[in-house]
Residue, then its C-alpha position, 0 to 999 in steps of 0.5 A: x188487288x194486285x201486291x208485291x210482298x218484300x222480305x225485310x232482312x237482306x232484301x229491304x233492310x242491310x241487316x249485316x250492317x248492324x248484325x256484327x254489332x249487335x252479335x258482338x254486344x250479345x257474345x261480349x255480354x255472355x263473356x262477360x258473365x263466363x258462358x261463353x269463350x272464343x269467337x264471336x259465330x258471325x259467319x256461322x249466323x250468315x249461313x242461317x240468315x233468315x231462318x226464324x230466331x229460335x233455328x239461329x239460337x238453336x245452331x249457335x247455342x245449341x248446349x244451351x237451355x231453351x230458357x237460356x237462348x230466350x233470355x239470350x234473345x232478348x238481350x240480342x234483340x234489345x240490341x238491335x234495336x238500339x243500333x237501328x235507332x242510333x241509325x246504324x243499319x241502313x235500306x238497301x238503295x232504291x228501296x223508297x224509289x220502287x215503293x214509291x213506282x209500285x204505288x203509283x202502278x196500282x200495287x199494295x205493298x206489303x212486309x213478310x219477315x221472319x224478324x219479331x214485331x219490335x225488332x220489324x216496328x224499329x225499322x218501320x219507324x226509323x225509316x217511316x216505311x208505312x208511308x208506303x207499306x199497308x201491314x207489316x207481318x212477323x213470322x210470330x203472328x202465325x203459329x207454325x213459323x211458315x213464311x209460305x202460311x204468313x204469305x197466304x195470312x196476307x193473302x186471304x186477309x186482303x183478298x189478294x190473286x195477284x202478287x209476287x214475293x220478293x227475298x235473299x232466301x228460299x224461304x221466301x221464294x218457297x213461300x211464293x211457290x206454295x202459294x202460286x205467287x211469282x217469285x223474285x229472288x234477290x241478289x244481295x248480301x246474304x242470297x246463295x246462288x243455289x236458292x235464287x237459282x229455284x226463283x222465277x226472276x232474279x235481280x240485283x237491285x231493287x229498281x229492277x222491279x220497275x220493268x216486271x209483270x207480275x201478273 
């Protein structure tokens, strides 16, 4: 079986479309109860992005309780999910293109993310990914928070020697690396050139996958 595994923030899904939103829904809501007072840390999370939830929540809140930033959270993620449903985040263009090129190719598609299961499900759902995606994975089904272990999860759950795993973050390219995958670095919102820069490849659209060997 040979695969291609995406990342889903910042490489398939535009999450700074909705990420203003919701962030601004979540601070205007701790405002409001009198715990939190300035500007909302949007770029401060755009540093971050792509790290798993509890690391966002422990740099932006870091005086708060961890009981705290759970409920804060969860509130956040109900808000995301809202926008998603309202329809007002996006796919990156080309996205159902090269799913569907890679399928006709003989590859399996598969998602990595950091993001938690609902949150993953709403975009799945809206826009009806598992047309061409096997499995999506959250950061969340494995016990270390490791995107190179949830890459090897999918790995030894399909049996898979050939792959390659596309993302914005060193964290996806080092969960190529640890798992002797090739990594595609992806170009896009929320990329640092200095992370791309330890990719295999590095492209700025995603129909660029049309013409790679990952083998």
């Amino acid at each position: 079986m040979k695969s291609v595994i995406f990342d889903m923030d910042g490489t398939l899904f535009q999450t700074d479309k909705i990420l203003e939103l919701s962030l601004e829904d979540t601070f205007t809501y701790l405002a409001s109860l009198g715990k939190w007072g300035g500007s909302i840390p949007i770029d401060k999370f755009r540093e971050i992005m792509g790290v798993p939830l509890p690391v966002v929540w422990e740099t932006l809140l870091s005086n708060y309780s961890v009981k705290e930033r759970e409920q804060i959270n969860d509130y956040f993620q109900d808000r995301l999910i809202e926008n998603i449903k309202n329809g007002k985040g996006a796919l990156y263009p080309n996205v159902q293109d090269i799913f569907e090129f890679l399928l006709k190719d003989g590859y399996t598609i598969f998602i990595a993310s950091n993001g938690v299961p609902a949150y993953l499900k709403a975009i799945v759902d809206y826009y009806h990914l598992d047309d061409w995606v096997s499995e999506t994975y959250s950061i969340e089904q494995i016990e270390s928070f490791s995107k190179s272990d949830l890459v090897k999860t999918i790995l030894t759950k399909y049996g898979i020697e050939e792959a390659a795993v596309v993302g914005d973050r060193i964290s996806d390219i080092k969960a190529a690396k640890d798992n002797g995958l090739t990594a595609v670095g992806c170009s896009f919102d929320f990329a640092k050139e200095e992370e791309l820069s330890q990719a295999d490849v590095v492209i700025n659209d995603l129909i660029e996958l049309r013409r790679m060997q990952f083998t």
